[in-house]
Structure formats: structure tokens, C-alpha cells
C-alpha positions as CSV (number, residue, x, y, z in Angstrom):
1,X,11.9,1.9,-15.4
2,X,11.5,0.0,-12.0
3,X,8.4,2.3,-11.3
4,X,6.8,1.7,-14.8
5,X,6.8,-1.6,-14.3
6,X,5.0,-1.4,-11.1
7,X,2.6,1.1,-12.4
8,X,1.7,-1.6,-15.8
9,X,1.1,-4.6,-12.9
10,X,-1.1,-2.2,-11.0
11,X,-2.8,-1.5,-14.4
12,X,-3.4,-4.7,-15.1
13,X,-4.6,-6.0,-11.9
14,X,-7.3,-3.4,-11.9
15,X,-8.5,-4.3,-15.8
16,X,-8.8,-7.8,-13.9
17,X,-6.2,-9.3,-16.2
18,X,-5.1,-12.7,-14.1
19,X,-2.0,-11.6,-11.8
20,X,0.3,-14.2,-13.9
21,X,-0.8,-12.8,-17.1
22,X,-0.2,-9.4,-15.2
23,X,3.8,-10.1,-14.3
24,X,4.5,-11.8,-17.6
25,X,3.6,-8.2,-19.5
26,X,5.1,-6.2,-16.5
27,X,8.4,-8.2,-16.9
28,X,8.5,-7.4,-21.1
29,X,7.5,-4.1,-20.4
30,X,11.6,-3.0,-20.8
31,X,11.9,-4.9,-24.0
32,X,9.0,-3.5,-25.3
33,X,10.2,0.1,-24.2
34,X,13.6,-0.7,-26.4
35,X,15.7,-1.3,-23.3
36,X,17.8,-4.6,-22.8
37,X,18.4,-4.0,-19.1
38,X,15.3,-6.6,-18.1
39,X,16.6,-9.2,-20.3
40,X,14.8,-10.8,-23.7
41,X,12.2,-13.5,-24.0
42,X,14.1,-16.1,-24.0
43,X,15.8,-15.4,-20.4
44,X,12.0,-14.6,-18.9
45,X,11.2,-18.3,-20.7
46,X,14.2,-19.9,-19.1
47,X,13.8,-17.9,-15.7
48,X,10.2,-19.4,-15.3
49,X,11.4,-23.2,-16.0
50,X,14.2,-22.7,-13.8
51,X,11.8,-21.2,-11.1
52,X,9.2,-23.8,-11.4
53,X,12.0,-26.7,-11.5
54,X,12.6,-26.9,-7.6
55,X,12.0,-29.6,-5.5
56,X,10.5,-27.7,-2.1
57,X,7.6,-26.8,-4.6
58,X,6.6,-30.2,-4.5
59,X,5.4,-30.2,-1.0
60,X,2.9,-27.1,-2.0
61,X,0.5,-29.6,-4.2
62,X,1.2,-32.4,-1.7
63,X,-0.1,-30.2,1.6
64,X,-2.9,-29.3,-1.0
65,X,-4.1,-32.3,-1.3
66,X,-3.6,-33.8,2.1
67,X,-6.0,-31.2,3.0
68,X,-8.4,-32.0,0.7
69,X,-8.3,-35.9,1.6
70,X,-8.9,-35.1,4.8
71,X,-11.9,-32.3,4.6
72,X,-13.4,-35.3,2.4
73,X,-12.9,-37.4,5.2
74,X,-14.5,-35.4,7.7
75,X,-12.0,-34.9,9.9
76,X,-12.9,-31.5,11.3
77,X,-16.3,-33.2,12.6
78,X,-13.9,-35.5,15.0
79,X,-11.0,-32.8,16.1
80,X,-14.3,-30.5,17.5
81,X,-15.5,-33.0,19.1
82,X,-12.8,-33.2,21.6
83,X,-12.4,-29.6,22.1
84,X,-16.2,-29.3,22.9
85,X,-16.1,-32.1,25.6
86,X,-13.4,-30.0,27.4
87,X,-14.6,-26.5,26.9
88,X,-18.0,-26.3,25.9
89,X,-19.7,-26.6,29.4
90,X,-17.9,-22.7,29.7
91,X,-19.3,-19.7,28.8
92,X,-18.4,-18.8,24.8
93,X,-17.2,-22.5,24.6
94,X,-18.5,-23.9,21.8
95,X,-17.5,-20.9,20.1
96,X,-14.2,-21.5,21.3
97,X,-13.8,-25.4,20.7
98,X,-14.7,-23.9,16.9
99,X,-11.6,-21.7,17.0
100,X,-9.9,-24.6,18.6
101,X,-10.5,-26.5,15.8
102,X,-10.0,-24.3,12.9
103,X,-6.2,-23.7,14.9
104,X,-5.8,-27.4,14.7
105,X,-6.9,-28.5,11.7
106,X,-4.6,-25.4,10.1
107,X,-1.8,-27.5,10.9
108,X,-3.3,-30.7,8.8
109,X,-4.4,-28.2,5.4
110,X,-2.1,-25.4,5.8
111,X,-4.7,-23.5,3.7
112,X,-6.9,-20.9,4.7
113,X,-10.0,-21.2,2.3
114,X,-9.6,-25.4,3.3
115,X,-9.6,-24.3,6.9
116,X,-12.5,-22.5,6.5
117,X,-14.7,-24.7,4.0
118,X,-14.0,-27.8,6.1
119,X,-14.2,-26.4,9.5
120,X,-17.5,-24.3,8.4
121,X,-19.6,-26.5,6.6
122,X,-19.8,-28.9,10.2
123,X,-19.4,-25.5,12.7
124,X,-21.8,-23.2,10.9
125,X,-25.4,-25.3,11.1
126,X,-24.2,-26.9,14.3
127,X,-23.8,-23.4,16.0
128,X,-27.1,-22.3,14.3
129,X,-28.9,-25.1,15.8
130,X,-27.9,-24.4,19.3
131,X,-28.8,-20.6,19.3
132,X,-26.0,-19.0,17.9
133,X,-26.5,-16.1,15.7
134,X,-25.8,-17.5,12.3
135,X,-24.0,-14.3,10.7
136,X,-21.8,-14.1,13.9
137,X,-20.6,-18.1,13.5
138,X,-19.9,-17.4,9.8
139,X,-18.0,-14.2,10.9
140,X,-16.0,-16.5,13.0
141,X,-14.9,-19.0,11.1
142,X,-14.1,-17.0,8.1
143,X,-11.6,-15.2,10.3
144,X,-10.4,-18.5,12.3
145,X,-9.6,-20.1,8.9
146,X,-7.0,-17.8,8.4
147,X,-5.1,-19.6,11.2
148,X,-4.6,-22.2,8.5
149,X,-2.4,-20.3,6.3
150,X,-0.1,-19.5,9.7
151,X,0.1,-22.7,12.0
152,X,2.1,-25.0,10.1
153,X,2.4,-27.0,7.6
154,X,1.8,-23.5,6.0
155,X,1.6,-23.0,2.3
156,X,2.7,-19.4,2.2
157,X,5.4,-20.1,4.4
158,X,6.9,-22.8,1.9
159,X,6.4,-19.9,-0.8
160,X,7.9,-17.4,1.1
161,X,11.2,-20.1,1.5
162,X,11.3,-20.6,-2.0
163,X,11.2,-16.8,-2.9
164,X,13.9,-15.9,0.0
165,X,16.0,-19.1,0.3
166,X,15.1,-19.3,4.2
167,X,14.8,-22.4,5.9
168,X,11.3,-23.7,5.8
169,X,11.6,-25.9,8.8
170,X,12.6,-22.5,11.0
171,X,9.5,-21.1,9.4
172,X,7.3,-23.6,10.5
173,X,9.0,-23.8,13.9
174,X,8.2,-19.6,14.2
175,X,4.9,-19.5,13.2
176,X,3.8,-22.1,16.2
177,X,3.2,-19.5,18.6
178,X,2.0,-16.9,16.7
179,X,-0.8,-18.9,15.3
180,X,-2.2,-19.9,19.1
181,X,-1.2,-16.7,20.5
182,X,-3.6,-15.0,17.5
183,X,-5.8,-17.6,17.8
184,X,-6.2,-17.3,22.2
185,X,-7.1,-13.7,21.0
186,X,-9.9,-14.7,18.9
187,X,-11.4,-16.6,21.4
188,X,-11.5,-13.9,24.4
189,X,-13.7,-11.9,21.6
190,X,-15.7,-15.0,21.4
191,X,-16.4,-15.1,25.1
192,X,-17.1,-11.4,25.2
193,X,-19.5,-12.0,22.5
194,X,-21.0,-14.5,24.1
195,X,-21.4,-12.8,27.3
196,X,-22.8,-9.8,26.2
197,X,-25.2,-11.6,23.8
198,X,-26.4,-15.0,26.1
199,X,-26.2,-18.4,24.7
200,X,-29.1,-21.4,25.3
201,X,-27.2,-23.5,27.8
202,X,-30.8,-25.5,27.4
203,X,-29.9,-26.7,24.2
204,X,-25.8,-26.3,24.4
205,X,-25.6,-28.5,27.9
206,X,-28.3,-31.4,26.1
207,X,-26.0,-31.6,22.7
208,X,-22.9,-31.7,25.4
209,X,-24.7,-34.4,27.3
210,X,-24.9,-36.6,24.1
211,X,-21.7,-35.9,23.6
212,X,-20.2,-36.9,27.4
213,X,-22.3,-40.1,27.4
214,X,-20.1,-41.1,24.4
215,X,-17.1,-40.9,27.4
216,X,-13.9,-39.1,27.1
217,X,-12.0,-42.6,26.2
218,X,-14.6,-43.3,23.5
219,X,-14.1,-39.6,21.6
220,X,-10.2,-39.4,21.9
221,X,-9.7,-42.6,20.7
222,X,-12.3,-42.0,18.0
223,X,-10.6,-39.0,17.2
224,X,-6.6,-39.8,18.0
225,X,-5.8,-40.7,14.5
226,X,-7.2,-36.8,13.0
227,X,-5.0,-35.4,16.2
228,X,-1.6,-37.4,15.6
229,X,-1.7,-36.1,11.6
230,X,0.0,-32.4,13.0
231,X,2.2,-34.8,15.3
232,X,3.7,-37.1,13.0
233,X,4.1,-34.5,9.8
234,X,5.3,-31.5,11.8
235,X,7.5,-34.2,14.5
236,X,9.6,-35.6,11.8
237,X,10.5,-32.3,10.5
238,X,11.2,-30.8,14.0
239,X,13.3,-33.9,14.6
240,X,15.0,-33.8,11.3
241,X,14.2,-37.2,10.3
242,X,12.2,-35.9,7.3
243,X,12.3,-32.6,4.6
244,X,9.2,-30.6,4.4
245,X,8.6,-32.1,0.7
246,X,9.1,-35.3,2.5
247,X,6.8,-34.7,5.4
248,X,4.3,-33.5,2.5
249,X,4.6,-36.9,1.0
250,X,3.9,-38.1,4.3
251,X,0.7,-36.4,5.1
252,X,-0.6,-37.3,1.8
253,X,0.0,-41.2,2.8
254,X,-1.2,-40.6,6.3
255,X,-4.7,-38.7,5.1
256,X,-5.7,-41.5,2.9
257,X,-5.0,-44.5,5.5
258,X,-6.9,-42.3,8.1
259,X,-9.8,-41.6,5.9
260,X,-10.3,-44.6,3.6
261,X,-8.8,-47.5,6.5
262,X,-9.3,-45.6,9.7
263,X,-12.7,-43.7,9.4
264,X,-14.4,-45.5,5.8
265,X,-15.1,-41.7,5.4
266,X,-14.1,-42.1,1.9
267,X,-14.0,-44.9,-0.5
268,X,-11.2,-45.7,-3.1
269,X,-13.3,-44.2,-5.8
270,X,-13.3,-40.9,-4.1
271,X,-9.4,-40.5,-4.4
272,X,-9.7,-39.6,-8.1
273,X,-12.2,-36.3,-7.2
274,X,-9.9,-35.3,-4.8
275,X,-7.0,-35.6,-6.8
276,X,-8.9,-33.2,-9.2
277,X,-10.0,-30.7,-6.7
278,X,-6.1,-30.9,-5.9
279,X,-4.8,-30.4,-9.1
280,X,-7.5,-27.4,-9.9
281,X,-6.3,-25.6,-7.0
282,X,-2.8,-25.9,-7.4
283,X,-2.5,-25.2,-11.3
284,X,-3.0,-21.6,-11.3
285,X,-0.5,-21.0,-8.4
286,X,2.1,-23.0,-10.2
287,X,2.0,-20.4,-13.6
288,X,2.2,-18.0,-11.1
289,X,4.9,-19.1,-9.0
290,X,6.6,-20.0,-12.2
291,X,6.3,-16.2,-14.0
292,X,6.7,-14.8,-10.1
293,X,10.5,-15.5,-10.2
294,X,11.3,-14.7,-13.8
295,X,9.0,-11.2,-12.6
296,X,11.3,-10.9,-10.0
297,X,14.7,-11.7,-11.7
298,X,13.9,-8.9,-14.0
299,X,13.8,-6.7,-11.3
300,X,16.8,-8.0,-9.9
301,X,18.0,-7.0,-13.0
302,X,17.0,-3.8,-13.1
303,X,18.5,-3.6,-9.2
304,X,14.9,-2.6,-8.0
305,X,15.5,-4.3,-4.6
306,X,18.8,-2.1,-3.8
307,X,16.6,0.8,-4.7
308,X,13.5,0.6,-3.0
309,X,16.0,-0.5,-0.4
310,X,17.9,3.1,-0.4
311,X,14.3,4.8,-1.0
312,X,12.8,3.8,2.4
313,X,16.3,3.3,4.6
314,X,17.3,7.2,3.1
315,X,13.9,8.6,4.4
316,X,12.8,6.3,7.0
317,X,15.2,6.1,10.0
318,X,13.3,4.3,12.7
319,X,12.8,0.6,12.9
320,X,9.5,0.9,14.3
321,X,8.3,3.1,11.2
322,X,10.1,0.8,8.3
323,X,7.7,-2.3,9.8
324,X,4.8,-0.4,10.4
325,X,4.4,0.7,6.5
326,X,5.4,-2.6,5.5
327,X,2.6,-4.0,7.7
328,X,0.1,-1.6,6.3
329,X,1.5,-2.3,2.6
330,X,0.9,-6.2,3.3
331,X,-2.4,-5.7,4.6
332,X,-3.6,-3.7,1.9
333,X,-2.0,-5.8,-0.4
334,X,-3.8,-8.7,0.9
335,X,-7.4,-6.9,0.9
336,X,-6.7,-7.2,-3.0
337,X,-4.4,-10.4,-3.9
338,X,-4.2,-13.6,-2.7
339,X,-1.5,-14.4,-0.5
340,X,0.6,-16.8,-2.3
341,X,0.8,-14.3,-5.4
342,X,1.6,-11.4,-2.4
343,X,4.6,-13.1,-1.1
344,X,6.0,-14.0,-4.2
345,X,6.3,-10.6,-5.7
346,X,6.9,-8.9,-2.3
347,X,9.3,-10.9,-0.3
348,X,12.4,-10.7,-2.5
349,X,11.8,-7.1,-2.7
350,X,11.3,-6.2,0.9
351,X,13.8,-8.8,2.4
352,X,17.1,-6.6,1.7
353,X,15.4,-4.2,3.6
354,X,14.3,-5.5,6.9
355,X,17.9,-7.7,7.0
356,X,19.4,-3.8,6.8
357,X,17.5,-2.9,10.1
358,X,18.2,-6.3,12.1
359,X,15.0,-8.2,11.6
360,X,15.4,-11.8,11.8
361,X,14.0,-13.3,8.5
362,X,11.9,-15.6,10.1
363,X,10.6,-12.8,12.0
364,X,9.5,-11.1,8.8
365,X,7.9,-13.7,6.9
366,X,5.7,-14.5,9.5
367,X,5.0,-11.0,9.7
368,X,4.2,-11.4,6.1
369,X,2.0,-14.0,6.5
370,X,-0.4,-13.1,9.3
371,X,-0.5,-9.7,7.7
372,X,-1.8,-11.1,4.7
373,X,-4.0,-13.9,6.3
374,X,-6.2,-11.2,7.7
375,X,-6.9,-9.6,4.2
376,X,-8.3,-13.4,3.7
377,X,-11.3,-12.2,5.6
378,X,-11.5,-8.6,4.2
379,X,-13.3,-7.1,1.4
380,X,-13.1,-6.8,-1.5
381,X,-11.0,-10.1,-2.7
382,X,-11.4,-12.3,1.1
383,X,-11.5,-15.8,-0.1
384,X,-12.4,-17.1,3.2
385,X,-14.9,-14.0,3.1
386,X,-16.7,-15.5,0.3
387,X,-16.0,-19.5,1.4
388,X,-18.3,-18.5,4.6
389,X,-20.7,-16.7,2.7
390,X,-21.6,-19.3,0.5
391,X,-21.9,-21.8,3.7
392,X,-24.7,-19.5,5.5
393,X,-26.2,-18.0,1.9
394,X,-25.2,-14.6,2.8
395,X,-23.7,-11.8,1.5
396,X,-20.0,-11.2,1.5
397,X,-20.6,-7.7,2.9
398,X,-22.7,-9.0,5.8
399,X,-20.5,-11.9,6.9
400,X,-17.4,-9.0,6.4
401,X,-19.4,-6.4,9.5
402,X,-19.8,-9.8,11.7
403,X,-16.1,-10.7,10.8
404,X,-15.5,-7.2,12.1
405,X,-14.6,-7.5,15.7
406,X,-13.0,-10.9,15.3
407,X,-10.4,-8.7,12.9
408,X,-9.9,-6.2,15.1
409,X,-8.6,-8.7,17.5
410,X,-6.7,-10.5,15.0
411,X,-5.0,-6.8,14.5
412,X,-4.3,-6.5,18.2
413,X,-2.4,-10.0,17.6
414,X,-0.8,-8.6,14.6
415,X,0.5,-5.5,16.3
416,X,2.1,-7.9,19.5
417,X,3.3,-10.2,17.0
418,X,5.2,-7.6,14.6
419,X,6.7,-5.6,17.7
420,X,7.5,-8.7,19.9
421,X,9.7,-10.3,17.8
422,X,9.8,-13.2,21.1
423,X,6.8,-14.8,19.7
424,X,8.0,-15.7,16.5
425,X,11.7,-16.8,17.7
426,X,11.3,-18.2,20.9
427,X,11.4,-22.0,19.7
428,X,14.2,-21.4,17.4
């Protein structure tokens, strides 16, 4: 039964049913099939309430919107700015202060499309302008936005907390130095690139001359309100002081002060669009996190966790093996489903498993997360893939062969990450 309900989800994600619509028929698949082992209607009706009627979901719309307060804003504009006065007099620096940025403002969206649309639409031209290839800069970024989705506040990590009952605070905390480590590897590529290819220091050292006559002073006081956002949300819940639903709250407060009082980016008028954009994004994530946990309370149900659990322990003895398919399965999985959906149906499933072999949770859903980050920028389903597309007017395909190199980096990240588990648990 366990395996025909897998096989009608996989159905029904390739007739392009939406993946919410796709669980709901997966999860009544028992009933319809005569069996009373998955439970009736009425507990899958309950089970979603119950699932969607949790207070650290709060902080998912809240992060949401913070980011989108502050790509109204324009805050990306201001955070490369003072990456570019210190690096971009070295070779592959602008390049780099872009990655810089995309790593930084990843901890104010903690979303990987937001990353890449905010951090893009100022990066791409800008880069264009001063010689750089314009396929190669959208390449970059769509890969760099990914960052977003694993230095904290991260979405998927608050999603993978609610699905596992870890501590989203100890999430955060591990994916710190995973997301600069990944993101340090990312810019040596950029530098190579760079390199190998040349750059017009005519035109990079004039824009940099603009920008040094402004004075050091003048930018990071311009831009110290965008750089104390990551500070004061991800501070208080380091310290304690505040919950991740609080420091949500928080952020939202904080965006709007910095962009309406601070920078007059934005007017009061504007709050309602973004508001919108907010709720548009987030409704189709709450169905699905809703019909995710009654999906994966009928397979409790039908003890599909203990089995897959004795299928791979009883013919997989190594460690090493275990998390290299699971690695492979998450990238794969994340070439073709978006990542919150992914962690959702996945984490409950696979968590019995690595706890058998002595991984540290935290350890795993990081895994989880930069696994599936990368299929952000992979065809066919990449949303940052197509977010960068749309910013340089090119196709999918051609941004996905620039992005190419940049992934294979990310990979070599990937692979130190999953195999030294340090990284992840050092500040813990």
C-alpha cells in the first residue's frame, strides 16, 4: 500500500496536477482501495487543520514578507555597495561583492527566488555595463540566490522544524557556516572565471572611483541600517531574548521603519502591494503544508517510515552510502519540486533513518536544504533558473550551461558539507 501511494503522487506530479492536490488523492488512495488502515476523510480533514494550526508557521509568511518590504526598498542596492568598496579593486571582485551580497541579504529574505530577484535586477545590468558577460552574471546570481534558502532566517529550515519537531533556533545556528563556506566556494569560481576571461579595470576602477569618493564613512553609514537587519533578527534569537515567530514579527517591523522612515524607498501606499505579493506567495505553500502533514500522518499510519527505515538500514550497511543516496534522492528531488513541498513530504520519512546511523538532526536538515537549494538553479523546475532568465531575457537553458560551473562548485561544497559534519555543528 505504502508503494502505491508513492507511485499515485509520482503519477500525479507528472500529469502536472498541483503537488497539494497530488498528496490529498495520494493520502485517499487506501480508502478508495477499501482499506481503513490510512484513516477516513474526516481524520485527513482534521489532520490538515491540526497541521496548519501551529504557531512557528507564523514566522514563514512573516520572513516572506519582510523580504519583500525590503527588495521594495532597495536594499540589495546599499548591502553591494559596501562589499564593492572593499573588494572590487581585486581581481573577480565585483563578481564577488555580488556573491557577497546575495549571502547577506539571504539572511534578511530567507528565500531563494527573493534572493535572486532582488539581488539580480540591481547586479545583472550593473555587471553588464562594466564588461561582464551578461549570461555568466545571470548564471551567477541564479546560483548565489540559493544561499538565501540556507543562511538564516531560512524558510525551509522553519519547514523542516515543523515537519521534524527540531529546534529551529539550532537550525538557524548550523546553517551559518555552511552558507559562507558554500558561498567562499562560489566566489574562487568567480575569480577563476574572471581570470581566465579578463575584466575592463577601465570601466570597473572609474565606477569604483565614484564610489570611493562617496568615502567609506559616507556608504556604511548609508548602508548600516540594511546591515544591522541580520543582526538584530538573528541576535535576539541567538540570545534567546526572542522565538523565531517573534524575531519574524520583528523583521517585518524593522523592514518597514528602514524602508519607509530610514531610506523613503517606499511610501505608505506601497505597503498594501507588498502585502499582496506576500500573501500570493505564501497561500499555495500553506494548502500544502496543511495537506503535507495529514499526507504524512497517513503514512505514519500505514508505518511507511519504520519500513523504508528497515528497507535501506537491511541493505545498506555503511554510513557513508545511506547519505550519499539520500543526497542524490534530495537533489533529484529538487530538480523537480520546490523545496518547501520536498521537505515536507521527505523529512519525516527520512529522519528515523539517519537518527539510526548517528547523524545529528541538525546535521541532516541542512543537508536537506543545501541539497535541495541547488536543484533551485537546475533544470527543469529551477525557480531561481527562471527568476534570472527573465532579468537578462534569456532562455532558461542558456542561463542553466552558464550556471554550470557555479553548480559544480556548489556540489564540491555540498559533498564537504554532508561528510564534515564540523561545519554544520560547530556553533552549537
Amino acid at each position: 500500500m505504502v508503494g502505491l501511494i508513492f507511485l499515485v503522487l509520482g503519477v500525479t506530479l507528472i500529469l502536472g496536477m498541483p503537488i497539494a492536490i497530488g498528496m490529498v488523492v495520494s493520502a485517499l488512495t487506501p480508502m478508495l482501495m477499501g482499506s481503513n488502515a490510512g484513516g477516513s476523510v474526516n481524520q485527513m480533514i482534521t489532520n490538515s487543520f491540526s497541521g496548519a494550526d501551529s504557531t512557528p508557521i507564523i514566522a514563514v509568511p512573516l520572513f516572506i514578507l519582510a523580504g519583500v518590504i525590503m527588495a521594495e526598498g532597495g536594499i540589495s542596492r546599499r548591502l553591494f555597495s559596501v562589499f564593492a568598496y572593499f573588494v572590487g579593486k581585486f581581481t573577480g571582485g565585483l563578481p564577488c561583492a555580488v556573491i557577497l551580497t546575495c549571502l547577506f541579504y539571504g539572511a534578511i529574505s530567507g528565500s531563494g527566488p527573493a534572493t535572486t530577484a532582488a539581488v539580480g535586477a540591481m547586479a545583472i545590468p550593473f555587471l553588464v555595463e562594466l564588461g561582464y558577460d551578461e549570461v555568466f552574471s545571470a548564471g551567477m546570481v541564479a546560483t548565489a540566490g540559493g544561499l538565501g534558502v540556507i543562511i538564516p532566517p531560512s524558510i525551509p529550515f522553519v519547514l523542516y522544524s515543523m515537519a521534524t519537531g527540531v529546534s529551529t533556533g539550532a537550525l538557524f545556528i548550523g546553517g551559518v557556516m555552511p552558507g559562507i563556506f558554500i558561498g567562499f566556494c562560489l566566489m574562487a569560481y568567480a575569480v577563476y572565471y574572471c581570470r581566465k576571461h579578463g575584466e575592463n579595470r577601465q570601466k570597473i576602477d572609474a565606477s569604483l572611483k565614484q564610489m570611493r569618493d562617496m568615502g567609506l564613512f559616507r556608504i556604511l553609514w548609508s548602508s548600516l541600517p540594511a546591515l544591522l537587519s541580520p543582526v538584530i533578527v538573528l541576535g535576539g534569537i541567538y540570545s534567546g531574548i526572542v522565538t523565531p515567530t517573534e524575531a519574524a514579527c520583528i523583521s517585518v517591523f524593522y523592514s518597514l521603519i528602514v524602508s519607509v522612515c530610514c531610506y523613503r524607498s517606499m511610501k505608505v501606499k506601497d505597503i498594501i502591494p507588498c502585502l499582496r505579493s506576500a500573501v500570493k506567495t505564501y497561500t499555495p505553500l500553506c494548502f500544502l503544508l496543511a495537506f503535507a502533514i495529514a499526507f504524512g500522518r497517513v503514512l505514519t499510519l500505514l508505518k511507511a517510515p519504520a519500513l523504508i527505515s528497515a528497507f535501506v538500514l537491511g541493505n545498506f550497511t555503511s554510513t557513508n552510502a545511506v547519505i550519499g543516496i539520500i543526497v542524490v534522492i534530495f537533489f533529484l528531488m529538487g530538480m523537480v519540486m520546490d523545496t518547501g513541498p520536498a521537505i515536507v513530504i521527505l523529512a519525516p520519512i527520512l529522519l528515523p533513518i539517519v537518527t539510526a546511523l548517528r547523524i545529528h538532526p541538525v546535521h541532516f536538515g541542512v543537508i536537506m536544504t543545501c541539497c535541495l537549494s541547488i536543484g533551485l538553479v537546475t533544470p527543469p523546475f529551477g525557480l531561481d533558473l527562471f527568476v534570472a532568465s527573465t532579468l537578462c531575457d534569456k532562455p532558461p537553458m542558456t542561463v542553466a550551461k552558464s550556471a554550470l560551473p557555479f553548480i559544480l562548485a556548489f556540489g564540491v561544497a555540498l559533498i564537504c558539507i554532508t561528510y564534515v559534519p564540523w561545519l554544520s555543528l560547530a556553533l552549537l
